[in-house]
C-alpha positions in Angstrom: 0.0 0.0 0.0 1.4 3.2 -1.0 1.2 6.1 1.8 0.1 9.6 0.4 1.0 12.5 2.2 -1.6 14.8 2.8 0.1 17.0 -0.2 0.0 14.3 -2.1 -3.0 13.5 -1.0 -4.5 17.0 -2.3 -2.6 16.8 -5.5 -4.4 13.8 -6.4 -8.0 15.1 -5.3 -7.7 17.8 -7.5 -5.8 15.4 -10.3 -9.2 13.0 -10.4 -11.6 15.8 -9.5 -10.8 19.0 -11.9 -13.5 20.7 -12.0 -15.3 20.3 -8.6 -14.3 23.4 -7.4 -14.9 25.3 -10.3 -18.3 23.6 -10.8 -19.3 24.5 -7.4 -17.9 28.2 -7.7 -20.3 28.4 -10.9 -22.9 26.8 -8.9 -22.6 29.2 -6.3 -22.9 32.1 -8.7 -26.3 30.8 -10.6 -27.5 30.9 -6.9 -26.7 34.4 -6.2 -27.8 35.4 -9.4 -31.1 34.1 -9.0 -31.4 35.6 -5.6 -31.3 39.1 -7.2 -34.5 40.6 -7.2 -35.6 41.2 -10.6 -35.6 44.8 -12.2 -38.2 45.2 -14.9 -36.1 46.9 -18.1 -39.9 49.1 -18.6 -39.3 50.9 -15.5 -35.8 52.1 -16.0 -35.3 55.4 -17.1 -35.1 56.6 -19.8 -37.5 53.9 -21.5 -39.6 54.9 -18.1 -40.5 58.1 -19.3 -42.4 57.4 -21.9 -45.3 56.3 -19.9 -45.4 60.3 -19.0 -45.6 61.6 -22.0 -49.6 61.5 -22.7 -49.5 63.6 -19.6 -46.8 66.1 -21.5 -48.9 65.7 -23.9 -52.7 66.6 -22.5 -51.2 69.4 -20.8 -49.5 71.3 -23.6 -52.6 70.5 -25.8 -54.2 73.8 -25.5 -50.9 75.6 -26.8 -50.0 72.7 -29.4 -52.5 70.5 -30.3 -50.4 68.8 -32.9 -48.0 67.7 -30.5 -50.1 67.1 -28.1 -51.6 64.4 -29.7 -48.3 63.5 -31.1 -46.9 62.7 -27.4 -49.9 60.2 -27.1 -48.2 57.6 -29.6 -45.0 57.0 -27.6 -47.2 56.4 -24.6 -49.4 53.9 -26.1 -46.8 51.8 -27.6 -45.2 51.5 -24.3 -48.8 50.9 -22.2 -49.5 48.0 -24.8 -45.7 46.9 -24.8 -45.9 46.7 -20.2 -49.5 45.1 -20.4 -48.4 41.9 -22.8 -45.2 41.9 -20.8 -47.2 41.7 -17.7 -49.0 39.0 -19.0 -46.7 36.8 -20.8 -43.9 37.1 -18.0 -44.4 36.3 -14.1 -41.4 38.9 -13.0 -38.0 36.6 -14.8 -40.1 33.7 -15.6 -42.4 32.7 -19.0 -45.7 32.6 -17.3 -48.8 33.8 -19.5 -51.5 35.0 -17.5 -54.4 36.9 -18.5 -55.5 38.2 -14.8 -51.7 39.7 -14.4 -52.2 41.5 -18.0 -55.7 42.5 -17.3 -54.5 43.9 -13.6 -51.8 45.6 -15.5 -54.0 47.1 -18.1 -56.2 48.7 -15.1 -53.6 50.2 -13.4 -52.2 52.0 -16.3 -55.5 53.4 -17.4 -56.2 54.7 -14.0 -52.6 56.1 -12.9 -51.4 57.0 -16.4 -54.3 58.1 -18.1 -57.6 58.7 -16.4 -56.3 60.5 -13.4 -53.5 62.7 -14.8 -55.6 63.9 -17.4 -57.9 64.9 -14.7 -55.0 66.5 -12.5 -54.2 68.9 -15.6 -57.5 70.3 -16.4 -58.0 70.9 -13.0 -54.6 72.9 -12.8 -55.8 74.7 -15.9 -59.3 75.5 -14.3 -57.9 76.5 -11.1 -55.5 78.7 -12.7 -58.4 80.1 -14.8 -60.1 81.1 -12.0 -57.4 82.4 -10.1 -57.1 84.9 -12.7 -60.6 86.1 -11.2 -58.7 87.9 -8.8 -55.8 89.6 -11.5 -56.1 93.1 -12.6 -59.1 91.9 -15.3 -61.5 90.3 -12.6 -61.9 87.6 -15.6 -61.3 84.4 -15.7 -58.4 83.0 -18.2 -61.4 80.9 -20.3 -63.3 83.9 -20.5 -60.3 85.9 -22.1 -59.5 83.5 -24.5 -63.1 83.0 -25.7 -63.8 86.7 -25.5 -60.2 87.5 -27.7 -61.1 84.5 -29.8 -64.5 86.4 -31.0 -63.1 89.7 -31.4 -60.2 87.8 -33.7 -63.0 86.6 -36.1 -65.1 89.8 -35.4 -62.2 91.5 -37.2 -61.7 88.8 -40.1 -64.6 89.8 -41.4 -64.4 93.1 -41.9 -61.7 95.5 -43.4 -59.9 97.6 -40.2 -59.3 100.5 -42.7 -62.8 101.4 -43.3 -62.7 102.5 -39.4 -59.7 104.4 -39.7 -61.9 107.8 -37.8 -64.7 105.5 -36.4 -63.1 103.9 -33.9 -66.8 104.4 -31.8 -68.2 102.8 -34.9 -66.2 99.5 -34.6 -67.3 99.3 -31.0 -70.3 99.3 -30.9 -70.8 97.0 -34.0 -68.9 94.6 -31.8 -70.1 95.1 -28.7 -74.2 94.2 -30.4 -72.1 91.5 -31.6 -70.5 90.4 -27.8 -73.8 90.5 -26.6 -75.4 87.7 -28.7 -72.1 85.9 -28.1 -72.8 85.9 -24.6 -76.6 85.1 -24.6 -75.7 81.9 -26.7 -73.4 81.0 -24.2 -75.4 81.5 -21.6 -77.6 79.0 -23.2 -75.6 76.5 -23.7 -74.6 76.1 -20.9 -78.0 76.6 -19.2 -79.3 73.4 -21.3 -76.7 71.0 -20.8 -77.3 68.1 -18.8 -76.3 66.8 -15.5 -74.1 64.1 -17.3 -72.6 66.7 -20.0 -72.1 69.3 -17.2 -69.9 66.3 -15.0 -68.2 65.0 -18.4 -67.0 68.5 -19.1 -66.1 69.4 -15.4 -63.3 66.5 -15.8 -62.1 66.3 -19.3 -63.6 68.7 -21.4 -61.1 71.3 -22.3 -63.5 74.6 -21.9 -63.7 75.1 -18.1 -66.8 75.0 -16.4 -65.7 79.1 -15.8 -66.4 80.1 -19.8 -68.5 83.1 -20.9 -72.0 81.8 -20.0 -71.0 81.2 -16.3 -69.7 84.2 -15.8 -73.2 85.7 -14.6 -74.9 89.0 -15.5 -72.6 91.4 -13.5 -69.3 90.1 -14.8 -71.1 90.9 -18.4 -69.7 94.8 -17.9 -66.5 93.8 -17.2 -66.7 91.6 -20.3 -67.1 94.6 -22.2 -65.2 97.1 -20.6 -62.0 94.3 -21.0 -62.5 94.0 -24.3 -62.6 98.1 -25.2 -59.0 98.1 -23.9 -58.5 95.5 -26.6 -60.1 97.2 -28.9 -58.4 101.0 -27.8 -55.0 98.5 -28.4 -55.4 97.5 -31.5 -56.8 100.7 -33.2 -53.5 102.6 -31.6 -50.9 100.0 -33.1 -53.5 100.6 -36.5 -53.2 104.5 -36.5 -49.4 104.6 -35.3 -48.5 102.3 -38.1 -50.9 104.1 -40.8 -49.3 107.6 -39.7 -45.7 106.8 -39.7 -44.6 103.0 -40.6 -40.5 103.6 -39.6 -41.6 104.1 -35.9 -41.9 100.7 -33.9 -45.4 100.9 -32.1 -45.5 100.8 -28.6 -47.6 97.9 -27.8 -46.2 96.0 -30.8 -42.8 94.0 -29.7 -39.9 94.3 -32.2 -40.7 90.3 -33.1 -43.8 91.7 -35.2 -42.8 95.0 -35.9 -39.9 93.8 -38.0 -42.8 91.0 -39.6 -44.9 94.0 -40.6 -42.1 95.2 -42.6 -41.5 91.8 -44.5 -45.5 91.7 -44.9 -45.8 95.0 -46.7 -42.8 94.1 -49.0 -44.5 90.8 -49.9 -47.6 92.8 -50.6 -45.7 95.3 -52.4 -44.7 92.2 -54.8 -48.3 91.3 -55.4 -50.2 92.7 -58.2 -53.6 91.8 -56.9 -52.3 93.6 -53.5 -50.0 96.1 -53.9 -52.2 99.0 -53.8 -53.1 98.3 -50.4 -50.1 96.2 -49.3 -49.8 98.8 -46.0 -53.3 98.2 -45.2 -52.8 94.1 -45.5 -49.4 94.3 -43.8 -51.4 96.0 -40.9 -54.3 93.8 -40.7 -52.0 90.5 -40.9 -49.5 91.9 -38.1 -52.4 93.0 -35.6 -54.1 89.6 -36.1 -51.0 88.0 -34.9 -50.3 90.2 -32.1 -54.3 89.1 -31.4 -52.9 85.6 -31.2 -49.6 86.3 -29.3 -52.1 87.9 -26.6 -54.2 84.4 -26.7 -51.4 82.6 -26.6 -49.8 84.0 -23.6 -53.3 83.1 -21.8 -53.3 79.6 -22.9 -49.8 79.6 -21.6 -50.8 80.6 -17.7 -53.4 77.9 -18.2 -50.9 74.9 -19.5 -48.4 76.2 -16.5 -51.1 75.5 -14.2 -51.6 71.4 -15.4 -48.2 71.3 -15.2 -48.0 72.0 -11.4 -51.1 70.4 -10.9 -49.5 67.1 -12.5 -46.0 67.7 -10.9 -47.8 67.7 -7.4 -50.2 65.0 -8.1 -48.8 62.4 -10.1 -47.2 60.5 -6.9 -50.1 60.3 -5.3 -52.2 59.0 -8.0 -49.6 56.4 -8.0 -50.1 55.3 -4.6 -53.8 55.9 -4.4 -54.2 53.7 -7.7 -51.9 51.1 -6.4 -53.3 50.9 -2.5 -56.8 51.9 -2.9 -58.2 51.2 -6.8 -55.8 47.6 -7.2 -55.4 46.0 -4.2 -59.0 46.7 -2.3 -61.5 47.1 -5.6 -59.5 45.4 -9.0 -57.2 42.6 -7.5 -59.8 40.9 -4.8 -62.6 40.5 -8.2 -59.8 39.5 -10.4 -59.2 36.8 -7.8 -55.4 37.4 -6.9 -54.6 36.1 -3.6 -53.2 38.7 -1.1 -49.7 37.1 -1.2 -49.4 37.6 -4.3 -50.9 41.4 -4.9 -48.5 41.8 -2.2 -45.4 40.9 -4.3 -46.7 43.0 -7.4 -46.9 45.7 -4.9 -43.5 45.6 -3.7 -42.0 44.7 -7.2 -43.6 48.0 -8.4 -41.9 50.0 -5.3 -38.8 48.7 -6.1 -38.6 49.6 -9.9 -40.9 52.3 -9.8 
């Protein structure tokens, strides 16, 4: 019998055995690996963010519808791609279940959709009637609507024919601002109960609009839009008297686009006899829309605070309140496991 020393001994082990220890080391590793808690690649930034951007997206809609409803795309794709990952994969694992997708599809519609939509229209209507107590004791609905009406008030007729009848114009439009009013009035008057709640929460014209403002806000109506009116026929006359001095009211942006305006006239046979009078008409249409604009903009600042403020909570009210006590119990998951969807969100969210 041959006596090993222990060197030996461990020379030889390692001589038979290879790739024990190396087999156990790789072992080891498989174990830790699966002992990592899973991190879902939709929740990681920056693919993340595009579950946001319908939100982006309803709350710059009043200043740019295009992209507004351009910003919806991204967010669907990635809504439809979470939902049939949801469902096909139970965290890691290949598991197809049509509760999980279905769960997933609810919460998404409530905390990505539903719910911030709602948060930034009521930033926008609580910034519209905040502007109630500003310097025009009007609401930021009833200035847009009231601007928008004087902007196709002047469309239709030629500015020119005013040029010494300024009292003329205004009282054309205020016969005009009346019946605008009345009709508002109306409508909202014979809307339903269901129409009234529908529009409270998602229609875009605030609940505050002309035909809620009540009979004694109807003067200050009127009286807001003569200064409009006393505006435009000054940048009209300074411009018509002396066309090399920058009107005050009128920024250098659309001073120095009256200028290219009247030479693009001047270029037009059909136009160059008035081009002045064109140029003028096209530049204080636009400073019409600049003054819109900056309203729109007070009201889209608004949604986004709102949505800034709210969208964590909607989170956690959607996924404590809505899916674990109302959608998961009739969907049948068992509490175990609505807890570990729970804390799987947390942890990627």
């Amino acid at each position: 019998m041959i006596n090993l020393s222990p060197t030996h001994r461990a020379v030889s082990f390692r001589e038979n055995y290879p790739n024990k220890e190396s087999n156990n080391s790789l072992a080891f590793e498989k174990t830790e690996k699966k002992s990592r808690p899973y991190n879902d690649p939709l929740m990681k930034w920056p693919i993340r963010g595009l579950a946001f951007t319908n939100d982006i997206g309803a709350a710059v809609m009043d200043i740019a519808p295009k992209l507004g409803t351009l910003l919806w795309y991204p967010a669907m794709m990635y809504f439809g791609a979470d939902i049939y990952d949801k469902y096909r994969n139970n965290k890691e694992f290949y598991d197809p279940n049509a509760r999980r997708g279905l769960s997933q599809a609810i919460f998404q519609a409530f905390a990505s959709v539903i719910f911030p939509i709602v948060a930034v229209h009521t930033g926008q209507k609580t910034a519209s009637v905040l502007a109630r107590k500003s310097d025009t004791k009007l609401s930021l609905q009833t200035q847009e609507e009231a601007s928008k009406f004087l902007q196709d008030f002047m469309s239709r007729r030629k500015l020119y024919k005013y040029k010494n009848n300024k009292d003329a114009f205004k009282t054309e439009f205020s016969t005009s601002l009346e019946n605008f009013i009345d009709n508002k009035t109306r409508e909202h008057e014979n809307k339903n109960v269901f129409k009234k709640v529908f529009d409270l929460i998602f229609s875009g014209r605030h609940p505050e609009e002309m035909g809620k403002e009540g009979q004694d806000r109807r003067q200050i109506i009127h009286e807001f839009m003569d200064k409009k009116i006393d505006d435009i026929f000054e940048i009209r006359e300074a411009l018509d008297n002396n066309e090399n001095v920058r009107p005050q009211k009128l920024s250098e942006k659309l001073y120095r686009e009256f200028k290219g305006l009247k030479e693009k006239y001047l270029k037009d046979p059909d136009f160059k006899n008035y081009a002045k009078d064109y140029a003028i008409k096209d530049v204080i249409n636009d400073f019409g829309n600049s003054q819109i604009y900056k309203v729109k903009m007070k009201k889209t600042l608004g949604g986004f605070i709102a949505l800034g403020l709210l969208i964590k909570p909607i989170d956690m009210f959607v996924e404590s309140v809505i899916m674990r006590k109302i959608v998961e119990p009739q969907l049948g998951i068992h509490h175990e496991e609505a807890k570990q969807v729970a804390d799987f969100k947390k942890r990627n969210m």
